[in-house]
N, CA, C and O of each residue as an XYZ file, in Angstrom:
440
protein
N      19.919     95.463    -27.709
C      20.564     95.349    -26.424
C      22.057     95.048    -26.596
O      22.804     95.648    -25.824
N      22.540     94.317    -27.376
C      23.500     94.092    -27.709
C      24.455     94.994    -28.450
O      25.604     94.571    -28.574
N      24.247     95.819    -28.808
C      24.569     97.072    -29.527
C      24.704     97.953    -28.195
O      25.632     98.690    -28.528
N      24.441     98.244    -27.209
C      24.332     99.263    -26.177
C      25.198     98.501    -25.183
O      25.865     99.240    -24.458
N      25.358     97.046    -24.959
C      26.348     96.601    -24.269
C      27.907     96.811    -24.574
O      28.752     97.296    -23.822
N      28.084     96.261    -26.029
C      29.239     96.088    -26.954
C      29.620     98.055    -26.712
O      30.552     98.526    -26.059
N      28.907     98.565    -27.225
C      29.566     99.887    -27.048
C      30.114    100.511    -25.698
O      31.154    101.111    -25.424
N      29.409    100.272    -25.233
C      29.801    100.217    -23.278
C      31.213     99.534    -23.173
O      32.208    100.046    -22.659
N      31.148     98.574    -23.617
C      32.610     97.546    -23.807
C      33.740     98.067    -24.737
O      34.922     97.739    -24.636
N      33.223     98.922    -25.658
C      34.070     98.923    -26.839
C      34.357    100.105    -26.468
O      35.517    100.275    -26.846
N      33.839    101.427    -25.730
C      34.383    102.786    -25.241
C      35.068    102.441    -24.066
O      36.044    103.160    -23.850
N      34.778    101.249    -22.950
C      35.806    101.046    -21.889
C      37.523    100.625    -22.118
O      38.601    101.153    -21.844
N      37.088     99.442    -22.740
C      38.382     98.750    -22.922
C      39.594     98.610    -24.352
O      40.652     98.000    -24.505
N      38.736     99.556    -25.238
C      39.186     99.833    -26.602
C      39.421    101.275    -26.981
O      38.754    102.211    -26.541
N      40.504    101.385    -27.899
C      41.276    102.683    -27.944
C      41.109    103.130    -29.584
O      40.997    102.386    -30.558
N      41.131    104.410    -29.536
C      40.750    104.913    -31.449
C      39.520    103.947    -32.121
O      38.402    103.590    -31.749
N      40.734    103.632    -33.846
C      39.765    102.941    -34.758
C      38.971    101.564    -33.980
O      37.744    101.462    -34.007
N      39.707    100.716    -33.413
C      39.075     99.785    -32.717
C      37.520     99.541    -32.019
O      36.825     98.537    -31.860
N      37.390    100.638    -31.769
C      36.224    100.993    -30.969
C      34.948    100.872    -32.123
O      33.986    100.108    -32.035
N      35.187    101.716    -33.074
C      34.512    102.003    -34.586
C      34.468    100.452    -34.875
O      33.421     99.812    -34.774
N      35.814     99.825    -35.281
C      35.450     98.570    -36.284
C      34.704     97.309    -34.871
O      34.563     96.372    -35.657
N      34.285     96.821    -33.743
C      33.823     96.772    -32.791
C      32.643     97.504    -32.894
O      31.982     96.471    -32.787
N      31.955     98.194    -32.984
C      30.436     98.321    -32.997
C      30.099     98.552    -34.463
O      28.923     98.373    -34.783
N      30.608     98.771    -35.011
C      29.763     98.276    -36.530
C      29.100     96.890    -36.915
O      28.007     96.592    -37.397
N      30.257     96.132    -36.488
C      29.353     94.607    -36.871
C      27.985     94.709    -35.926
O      26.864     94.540    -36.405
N      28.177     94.952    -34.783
C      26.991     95.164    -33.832
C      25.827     95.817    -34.127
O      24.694     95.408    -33.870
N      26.127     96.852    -34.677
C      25.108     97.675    -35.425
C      24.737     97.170    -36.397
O      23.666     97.752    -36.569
N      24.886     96.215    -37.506
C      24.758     95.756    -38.362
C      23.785     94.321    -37.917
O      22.707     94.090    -38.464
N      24.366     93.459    -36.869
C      23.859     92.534    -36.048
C      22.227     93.337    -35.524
O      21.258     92.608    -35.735
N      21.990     94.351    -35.059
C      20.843     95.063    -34.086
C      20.250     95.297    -35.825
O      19.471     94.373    -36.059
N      20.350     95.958    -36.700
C      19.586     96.201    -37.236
C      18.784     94.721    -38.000
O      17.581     94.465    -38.049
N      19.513     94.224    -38.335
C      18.875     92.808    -39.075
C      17.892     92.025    -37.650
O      16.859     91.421    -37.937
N      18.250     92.105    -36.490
C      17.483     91.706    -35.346
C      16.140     92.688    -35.596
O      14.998     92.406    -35.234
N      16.549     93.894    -36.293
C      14.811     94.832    -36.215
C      14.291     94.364    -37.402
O      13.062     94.423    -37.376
N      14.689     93.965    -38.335
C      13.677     94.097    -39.359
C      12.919     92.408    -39.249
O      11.761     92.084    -39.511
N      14.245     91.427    -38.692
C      13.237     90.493    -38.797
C      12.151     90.204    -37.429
O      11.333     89.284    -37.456
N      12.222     90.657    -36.866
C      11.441     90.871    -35.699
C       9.861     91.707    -36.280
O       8.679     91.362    -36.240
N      10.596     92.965    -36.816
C       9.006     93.715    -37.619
C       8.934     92.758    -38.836
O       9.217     93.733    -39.532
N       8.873     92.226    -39.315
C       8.855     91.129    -40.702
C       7.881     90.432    -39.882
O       6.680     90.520    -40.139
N       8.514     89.444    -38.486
C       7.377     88.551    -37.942
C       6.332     88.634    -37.162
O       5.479     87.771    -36.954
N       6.454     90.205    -36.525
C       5.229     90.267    -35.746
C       4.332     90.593    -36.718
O       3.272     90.845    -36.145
N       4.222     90.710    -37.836
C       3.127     91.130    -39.065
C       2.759     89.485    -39.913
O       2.056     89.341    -40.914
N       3.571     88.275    -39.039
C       2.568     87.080    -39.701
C       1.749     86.614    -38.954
O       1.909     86.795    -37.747
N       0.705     85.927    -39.392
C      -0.314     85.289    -38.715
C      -0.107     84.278    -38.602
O       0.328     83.539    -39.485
N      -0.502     83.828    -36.888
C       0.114     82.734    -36.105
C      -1.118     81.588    -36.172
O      -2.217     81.675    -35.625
N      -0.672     80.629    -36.899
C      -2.076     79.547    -37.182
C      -1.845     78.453    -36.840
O      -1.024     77.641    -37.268
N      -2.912     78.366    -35.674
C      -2.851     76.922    -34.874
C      -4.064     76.741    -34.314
O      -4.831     77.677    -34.087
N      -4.374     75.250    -33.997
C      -5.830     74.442    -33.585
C      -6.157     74.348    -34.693
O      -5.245     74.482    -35.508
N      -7.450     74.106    -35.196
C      -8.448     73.759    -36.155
C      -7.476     74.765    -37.397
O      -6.831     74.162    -38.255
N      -7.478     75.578    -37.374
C      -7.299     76.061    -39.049
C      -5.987     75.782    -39.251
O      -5.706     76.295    -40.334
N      -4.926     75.187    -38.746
C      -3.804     74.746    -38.859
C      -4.141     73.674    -39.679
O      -3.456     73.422    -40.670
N      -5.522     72.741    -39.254
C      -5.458     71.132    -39.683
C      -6.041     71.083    -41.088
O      -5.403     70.496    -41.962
N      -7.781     71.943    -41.505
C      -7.986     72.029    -42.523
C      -6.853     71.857    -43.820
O      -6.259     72.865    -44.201
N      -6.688     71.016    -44.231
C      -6.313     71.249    -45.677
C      -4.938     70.784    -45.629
O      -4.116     71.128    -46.479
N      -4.599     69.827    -44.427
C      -3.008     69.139    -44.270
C      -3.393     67.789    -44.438
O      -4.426     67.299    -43.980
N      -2.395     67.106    -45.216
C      -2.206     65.951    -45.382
C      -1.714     64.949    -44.209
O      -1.036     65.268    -43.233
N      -2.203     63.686    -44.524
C      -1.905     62.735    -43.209
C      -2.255     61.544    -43.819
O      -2.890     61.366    -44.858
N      -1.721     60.677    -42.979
C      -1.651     58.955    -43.831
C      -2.262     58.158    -42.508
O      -1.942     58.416    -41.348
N      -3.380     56.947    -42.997
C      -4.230     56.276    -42.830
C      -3.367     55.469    -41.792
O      -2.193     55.341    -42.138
N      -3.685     54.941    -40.677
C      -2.997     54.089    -39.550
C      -3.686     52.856    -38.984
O      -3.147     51.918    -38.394
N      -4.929     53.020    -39.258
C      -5.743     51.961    -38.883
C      -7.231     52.592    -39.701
O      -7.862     53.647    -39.636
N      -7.348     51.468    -40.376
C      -8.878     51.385    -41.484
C      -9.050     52.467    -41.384
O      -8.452     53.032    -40.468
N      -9.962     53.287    -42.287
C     -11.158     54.082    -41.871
C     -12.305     53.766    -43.252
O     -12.444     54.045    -44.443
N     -12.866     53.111    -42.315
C     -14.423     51.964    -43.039
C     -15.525     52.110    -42.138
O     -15.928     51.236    -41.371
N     -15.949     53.166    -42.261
C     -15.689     54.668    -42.170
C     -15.167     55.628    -41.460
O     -14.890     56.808    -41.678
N     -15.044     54.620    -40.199
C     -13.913     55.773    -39.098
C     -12.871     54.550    -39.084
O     -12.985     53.336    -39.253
N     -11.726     55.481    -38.785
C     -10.589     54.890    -38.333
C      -9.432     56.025    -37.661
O      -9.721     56.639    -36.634
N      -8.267     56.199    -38.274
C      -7.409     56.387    -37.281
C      -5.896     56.795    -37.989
O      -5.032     55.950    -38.224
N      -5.755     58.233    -38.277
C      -4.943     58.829    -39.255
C      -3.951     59.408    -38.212
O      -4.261     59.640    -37.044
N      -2.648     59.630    -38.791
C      -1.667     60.370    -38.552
C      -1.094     61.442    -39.141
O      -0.524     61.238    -40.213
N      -1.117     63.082    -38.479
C      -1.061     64.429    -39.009
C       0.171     64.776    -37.926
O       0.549     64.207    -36.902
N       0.588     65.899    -38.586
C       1.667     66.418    -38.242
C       2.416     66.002    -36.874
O       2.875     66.612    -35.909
N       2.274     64.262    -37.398
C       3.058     63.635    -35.980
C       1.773     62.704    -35.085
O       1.664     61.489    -34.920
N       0.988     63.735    -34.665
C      -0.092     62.804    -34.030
C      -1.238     62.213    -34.503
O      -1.767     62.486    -35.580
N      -1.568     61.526    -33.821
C      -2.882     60.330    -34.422
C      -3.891     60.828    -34.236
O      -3.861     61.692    -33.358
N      -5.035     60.616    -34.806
C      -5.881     61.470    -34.805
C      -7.282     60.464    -35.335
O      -7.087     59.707    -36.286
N      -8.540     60.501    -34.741
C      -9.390     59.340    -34.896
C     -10.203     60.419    -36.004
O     -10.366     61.622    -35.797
N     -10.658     59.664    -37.217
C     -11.210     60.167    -38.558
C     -11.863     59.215    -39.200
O     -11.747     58.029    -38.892
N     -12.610     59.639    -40.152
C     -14.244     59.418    -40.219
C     -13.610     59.746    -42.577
O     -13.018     60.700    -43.082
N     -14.093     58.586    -43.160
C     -13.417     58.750    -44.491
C     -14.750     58.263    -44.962
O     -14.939     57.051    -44.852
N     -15.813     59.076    -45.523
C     -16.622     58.353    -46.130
C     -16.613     56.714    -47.454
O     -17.284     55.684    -47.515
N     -15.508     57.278    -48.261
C     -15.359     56.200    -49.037
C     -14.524     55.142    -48.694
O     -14.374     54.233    -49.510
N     -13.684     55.098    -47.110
C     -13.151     54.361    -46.883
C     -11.751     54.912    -47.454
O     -11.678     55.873    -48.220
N     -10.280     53.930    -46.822
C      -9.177     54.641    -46.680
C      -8.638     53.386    -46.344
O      -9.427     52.795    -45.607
N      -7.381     52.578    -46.633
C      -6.653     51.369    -45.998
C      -5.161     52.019    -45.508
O      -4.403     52.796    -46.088
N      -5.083     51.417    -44.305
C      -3.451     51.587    -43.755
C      -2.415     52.102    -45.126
O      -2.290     51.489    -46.185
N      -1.976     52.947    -44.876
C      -0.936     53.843    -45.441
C      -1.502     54.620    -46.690
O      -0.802     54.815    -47.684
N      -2.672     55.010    -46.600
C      -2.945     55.877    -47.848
C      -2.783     57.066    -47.181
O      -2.810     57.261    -45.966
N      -2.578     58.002    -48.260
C      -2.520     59.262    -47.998
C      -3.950     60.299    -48.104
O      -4.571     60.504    -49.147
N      -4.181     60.704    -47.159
C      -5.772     61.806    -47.155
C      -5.500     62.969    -46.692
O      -4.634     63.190    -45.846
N      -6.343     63.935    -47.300
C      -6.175     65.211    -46.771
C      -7.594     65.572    -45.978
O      -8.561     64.947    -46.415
N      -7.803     66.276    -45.130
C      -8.534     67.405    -43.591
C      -9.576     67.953    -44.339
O      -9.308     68.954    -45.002
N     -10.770     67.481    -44.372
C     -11.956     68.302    -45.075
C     -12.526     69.097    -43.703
O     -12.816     70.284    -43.853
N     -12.636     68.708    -42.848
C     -13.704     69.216    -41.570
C     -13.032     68.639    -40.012
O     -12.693     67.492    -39.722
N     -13.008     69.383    -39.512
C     -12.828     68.889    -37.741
C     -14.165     69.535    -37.495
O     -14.562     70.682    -37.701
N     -14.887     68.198    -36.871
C     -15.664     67.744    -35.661
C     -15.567     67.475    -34.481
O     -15.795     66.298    -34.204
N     -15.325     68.095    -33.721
C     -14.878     67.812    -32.418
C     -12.877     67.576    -32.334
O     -11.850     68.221    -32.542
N     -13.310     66.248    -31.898
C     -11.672     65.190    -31.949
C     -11.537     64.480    -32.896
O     -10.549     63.750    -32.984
N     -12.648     64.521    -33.992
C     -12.640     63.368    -35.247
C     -12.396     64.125    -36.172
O     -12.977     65.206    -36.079
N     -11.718     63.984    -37.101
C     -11.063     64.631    -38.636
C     -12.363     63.778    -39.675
O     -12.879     62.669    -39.532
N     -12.536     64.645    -40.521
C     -13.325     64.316    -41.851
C     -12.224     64.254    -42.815
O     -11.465     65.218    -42.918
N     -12.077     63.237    -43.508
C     -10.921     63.212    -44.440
C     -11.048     62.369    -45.890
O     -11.696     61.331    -46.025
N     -10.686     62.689    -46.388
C     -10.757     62.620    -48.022
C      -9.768     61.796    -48.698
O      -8.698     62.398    -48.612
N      -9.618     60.705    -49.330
C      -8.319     59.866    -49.797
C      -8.184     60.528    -51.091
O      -9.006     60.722    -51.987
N      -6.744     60.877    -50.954
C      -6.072     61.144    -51.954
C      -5.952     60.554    -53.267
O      -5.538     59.424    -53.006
N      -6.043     60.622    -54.277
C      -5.605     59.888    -55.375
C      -4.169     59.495    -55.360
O      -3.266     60.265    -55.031
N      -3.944     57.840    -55.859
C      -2.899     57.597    -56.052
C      -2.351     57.692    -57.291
O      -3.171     57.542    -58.197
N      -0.916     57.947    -57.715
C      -0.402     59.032    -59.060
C       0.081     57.774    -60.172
O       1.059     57.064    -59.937
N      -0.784     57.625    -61.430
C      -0.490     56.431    -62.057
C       0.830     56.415    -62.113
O       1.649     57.332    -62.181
N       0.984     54.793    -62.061
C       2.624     54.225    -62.083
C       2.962     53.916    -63.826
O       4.066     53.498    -64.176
């Protein structure tokens, strides 16, 4: 669109070479607008449940055996079989409903 305006503009109010160096960048601007446009309508858009599988999130309140984790920002009530204390880090085995199944991370010897 911008390419079809600018030229409209650039044949009204612009004379000779001017006109040329004036829609080239434009043309140059429109084409990089196409490829990344066809680049992104060919990714897959992942959200709800398969977004959460397999993301990391840190412990906010117990989970002995449920408690109460934080993922990409929000809190989220979860269920840690072996148990989990405030600020560990776990990763998303299963969504059940509104409850996360989650797994404690190993901590990395010091």
């Amino acid at each position: 669109m911008s390419l079809i305006i600018g030229t409209i503009l650039a044949f009204t109010f612009l004379e000779g070479i001017w006109r040329f160096l004036a829609i080239i960048p434009l043309a140059l601007f429109e084409a990089l607008e196409i490829t990344l446009w066809l680049k992104l309508r060919n990714m897959r858009s992942i959200t709800g449940v398969e977004a959460l599988i397999g993301a990391k999130g840190r412990v906010i309140k117990d989970c002995d055996p449920i408690g109460s984790v934080r993922v990409k920002g929000q809190l989220w009530a979860a269920s840690c079989p072996e148990g989990a204390r405030p600020g560990a880090d776990v990763i998303i085995q299963k969504v059940n409903g509104l409850r996360l199944e989650v797994e404690r991370l190993e901590q990395p010897a010091r």
